[in-house]
N, C-alpha and C positions, 0 to 999 in steps of 0.2 A: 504494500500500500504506500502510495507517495504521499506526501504533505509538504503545501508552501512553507515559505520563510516565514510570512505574515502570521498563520494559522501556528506555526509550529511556536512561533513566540507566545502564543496566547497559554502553552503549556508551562513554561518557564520564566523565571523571574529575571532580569540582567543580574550581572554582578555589580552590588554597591560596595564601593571602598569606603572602608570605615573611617571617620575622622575628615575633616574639614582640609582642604590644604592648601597650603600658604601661599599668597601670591602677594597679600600687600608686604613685603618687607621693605624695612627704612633703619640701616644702622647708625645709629649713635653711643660712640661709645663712653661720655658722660654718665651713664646711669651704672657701667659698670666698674670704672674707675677710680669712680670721683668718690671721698669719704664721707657717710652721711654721720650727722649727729643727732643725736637726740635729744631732745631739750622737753622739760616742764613749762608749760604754760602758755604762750598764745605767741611771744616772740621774745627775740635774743637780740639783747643790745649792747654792743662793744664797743668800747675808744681806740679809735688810733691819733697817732701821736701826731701832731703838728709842727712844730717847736720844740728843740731842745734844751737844756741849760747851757751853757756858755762855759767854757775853761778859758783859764789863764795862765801866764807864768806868772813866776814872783821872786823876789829877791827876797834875802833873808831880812826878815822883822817889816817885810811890808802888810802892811794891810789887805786882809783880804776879803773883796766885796761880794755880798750874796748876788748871785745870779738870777737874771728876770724869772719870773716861773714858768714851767712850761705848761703850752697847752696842748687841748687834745680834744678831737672831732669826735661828737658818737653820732653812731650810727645805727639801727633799728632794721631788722629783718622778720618780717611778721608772716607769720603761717597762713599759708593760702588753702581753702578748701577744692580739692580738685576729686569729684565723683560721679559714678552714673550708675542707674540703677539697669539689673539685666529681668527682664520680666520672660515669663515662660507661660503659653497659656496650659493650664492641666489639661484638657484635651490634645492639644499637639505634644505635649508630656508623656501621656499617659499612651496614646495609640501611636503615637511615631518614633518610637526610639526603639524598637526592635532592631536596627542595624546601629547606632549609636547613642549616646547619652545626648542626646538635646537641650537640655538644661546645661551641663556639664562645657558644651560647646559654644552656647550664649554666654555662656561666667566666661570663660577663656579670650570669646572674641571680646567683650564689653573689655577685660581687663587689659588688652593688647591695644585697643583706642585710648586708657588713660596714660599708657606707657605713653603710647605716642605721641599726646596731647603735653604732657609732661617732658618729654623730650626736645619738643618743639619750645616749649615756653620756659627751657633752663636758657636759651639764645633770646628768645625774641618777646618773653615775657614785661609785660608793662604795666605794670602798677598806676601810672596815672593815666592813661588811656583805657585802663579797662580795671576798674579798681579790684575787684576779686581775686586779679593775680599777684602773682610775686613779680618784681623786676629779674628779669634775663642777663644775661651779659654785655648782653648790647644796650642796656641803660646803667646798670654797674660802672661797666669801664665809663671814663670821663666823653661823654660826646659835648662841652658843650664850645670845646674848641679845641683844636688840632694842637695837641702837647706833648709831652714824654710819653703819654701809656696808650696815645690815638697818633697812631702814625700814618696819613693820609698818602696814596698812591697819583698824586696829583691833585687838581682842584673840584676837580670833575670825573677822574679814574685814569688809570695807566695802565699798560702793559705790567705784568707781573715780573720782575726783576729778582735773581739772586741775593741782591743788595739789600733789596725791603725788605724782604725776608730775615735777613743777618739783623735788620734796624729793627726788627718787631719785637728779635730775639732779645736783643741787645736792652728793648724798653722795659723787661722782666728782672728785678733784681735783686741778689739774695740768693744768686745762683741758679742755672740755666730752670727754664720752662719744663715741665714733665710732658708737656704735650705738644704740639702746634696739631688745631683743629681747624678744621678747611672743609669745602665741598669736592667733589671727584673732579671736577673741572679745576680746580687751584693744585690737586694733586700730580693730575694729567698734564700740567704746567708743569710743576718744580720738575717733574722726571726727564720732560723736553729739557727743561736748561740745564740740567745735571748732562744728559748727554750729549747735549750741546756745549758742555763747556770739555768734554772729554771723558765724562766720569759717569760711573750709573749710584742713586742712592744708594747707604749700606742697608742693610738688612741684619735686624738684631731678634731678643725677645723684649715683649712690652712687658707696663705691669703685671700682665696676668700670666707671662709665660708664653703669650701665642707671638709666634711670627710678624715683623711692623719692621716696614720700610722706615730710618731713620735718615734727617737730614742735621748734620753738624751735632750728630748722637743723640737729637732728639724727637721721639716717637711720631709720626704724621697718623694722625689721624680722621677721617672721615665721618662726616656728619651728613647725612640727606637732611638732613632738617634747615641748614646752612645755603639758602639762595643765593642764586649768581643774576639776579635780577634787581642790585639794589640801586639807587642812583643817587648822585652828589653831587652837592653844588657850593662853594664856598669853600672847598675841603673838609666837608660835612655830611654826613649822611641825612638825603632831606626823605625817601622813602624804602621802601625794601621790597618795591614789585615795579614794574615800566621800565628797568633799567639794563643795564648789562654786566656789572658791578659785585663781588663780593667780597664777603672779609676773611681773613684770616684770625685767628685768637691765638698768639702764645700764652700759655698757664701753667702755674706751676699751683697744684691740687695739696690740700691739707688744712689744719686746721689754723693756720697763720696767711692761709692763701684763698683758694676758691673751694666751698665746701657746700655742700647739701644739708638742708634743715630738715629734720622730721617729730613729727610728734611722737606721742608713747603709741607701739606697736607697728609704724610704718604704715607697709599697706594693710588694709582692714577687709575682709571678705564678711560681711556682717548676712545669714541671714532674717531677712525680713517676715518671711512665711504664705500664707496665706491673704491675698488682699482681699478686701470690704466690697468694692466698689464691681469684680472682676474675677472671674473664674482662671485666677493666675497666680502662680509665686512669681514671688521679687526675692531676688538678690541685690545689696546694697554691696559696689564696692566703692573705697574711697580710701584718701589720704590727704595726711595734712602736710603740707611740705613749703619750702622757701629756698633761697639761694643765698647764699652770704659772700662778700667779699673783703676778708678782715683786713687786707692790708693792698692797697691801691697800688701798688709798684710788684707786685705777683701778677698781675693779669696786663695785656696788653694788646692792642686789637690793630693791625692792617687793614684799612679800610680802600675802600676804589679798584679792590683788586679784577684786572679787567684779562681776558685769556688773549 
């Protein structure tokens, strides 16, 4: 007896591959590096120094004058709420997860948007254009004119030069950067002028142990989250989309430098249960988190960077 294709499927199920599979990825490696802390209370308020006291010499039986007092800047890094809740209806629950956990796959995906929401806004976070965030790095470091820790590629943007790069390093003090963080287009750059100048980048371990291309022995690192569409004008970053423009960040990560805030327990997978309104659980994830930057001469930003 023969039987079509069509008919012969009505006997048989396809095969379903279990689990979900990944297609949005976006590395940033911030979240793994960088040291978080944990703090009591709602924020962490630190001094850095200003001003120092004054030394002198002196001759024997001179008089000696107390020096002005010094002062010192503080500063306030306040915990930002960042959550989403993942809902499941009990009917798609209860009848659809014979091939996989569907609740189990909502938790995962919802938690993989906060990561990446969170990763995006350790860069580009802004506290006074969007008050419920933390400020990012790109309002940390000094933008509000081209100085020692904002080293501008031009007025308007430049070709990306060996040289800048050495000046962004060089604006990190207290001993080289632990990182330089870039987009793949500023990486695909430095690797052009390294062989362009005869040489190819070295190749070390990073913090974690894994394989990272290193320039002047310090880790290059890649961020998707880090736009090459920024634009400048004045020597200034006036937006961060219409452009052709991005930055580079030297950092050097710890507790004296660029550090992660979190409340008690980090991330939270709280659940919620059964809703009132709704034949659905919720899962509530969430976390409280902020950025700190304790000492302004650890972080320092290339700006204009144009390919």
């Amino acid at each position: 007896m023969a039987i079509t294709l069509s008919e012969a499927s009505k006997l048989s199920n396809d095969v379903m591959y279990q689990g979900v599979i990944e297609t949005i990825i976006k590395d940033c490696p911030l979240l793994q590096l960088m040291p978080w802390v944990e703090i009591v209370g709602n924020a962490l308020t630190y001094n850095r120094e200003t001003t120092l006291p004054t030394a002198e010499w002196h001759a024997v039986n001179d008089d000696w004058a107390t020096s002005p007092a010094v002062t010192f800047t503080q500063k306030t890094a306040t915990l930002a709420i960042l959550g989403q809740n993942a809902d499941v209806d009990n009917y798609i629950r209860q009848t659809r997860s014979n091939i996989m956990d569907v609740e189990s796959a909502i938790i995962e995906l919802t938690a993989k948007s906060i990561r990446h929401e969170l990763e995006d806004k350790l860069v580009y976070g802004d506290n006074s254009g969007t008050p419920n965030q933390f400020d990012g790095l790109i309002k940390l470091i000094n933008t509000a004119a081209a100085g020692d820790q904002l080293v501008a590629a031009g007025a308007t943007g430049a070709t990306l030069t060996l040289t800048m790069l050495d000046q962004v390093i060089d604006a990190v003090k207290g001993g080289k950067p632990d990182l330089l963080l870039m987009s793949r287009r500023s990486r695909r750059k430095i690797n052009a002028l390294s062989r362009a100048a005869g040489s190819n980048l070295e190749v070390g371990r990073g913090l974690l142990g894994e394989f990272v291309q290193l320039y002047n022995g310090i880790p290059i690192s890649v961020s998707d989250f880090i736009k090459d569409t920024h634009t400048l004008s004045g020597s200034l970053e006036t937006a961060y989309t219409g452009g052709a423009c991005s930055t580079i960040y030297a950092l050097s990560l710890g507790e004296d430098g660029v550090c992660g805030l979190t409340g008690p327990g980090g991330l939270q997978i709280v659940p919620i249960g059964d809703m009132e309104t709704k034949d659905a659980k919720r899962t509530r994830i969430k976390m409280y988190c902020s950025l700190a930057l304790f000492s302004n001469v650890k972080a320092a930003a290339l700006i204009g960077v144009q390919d």
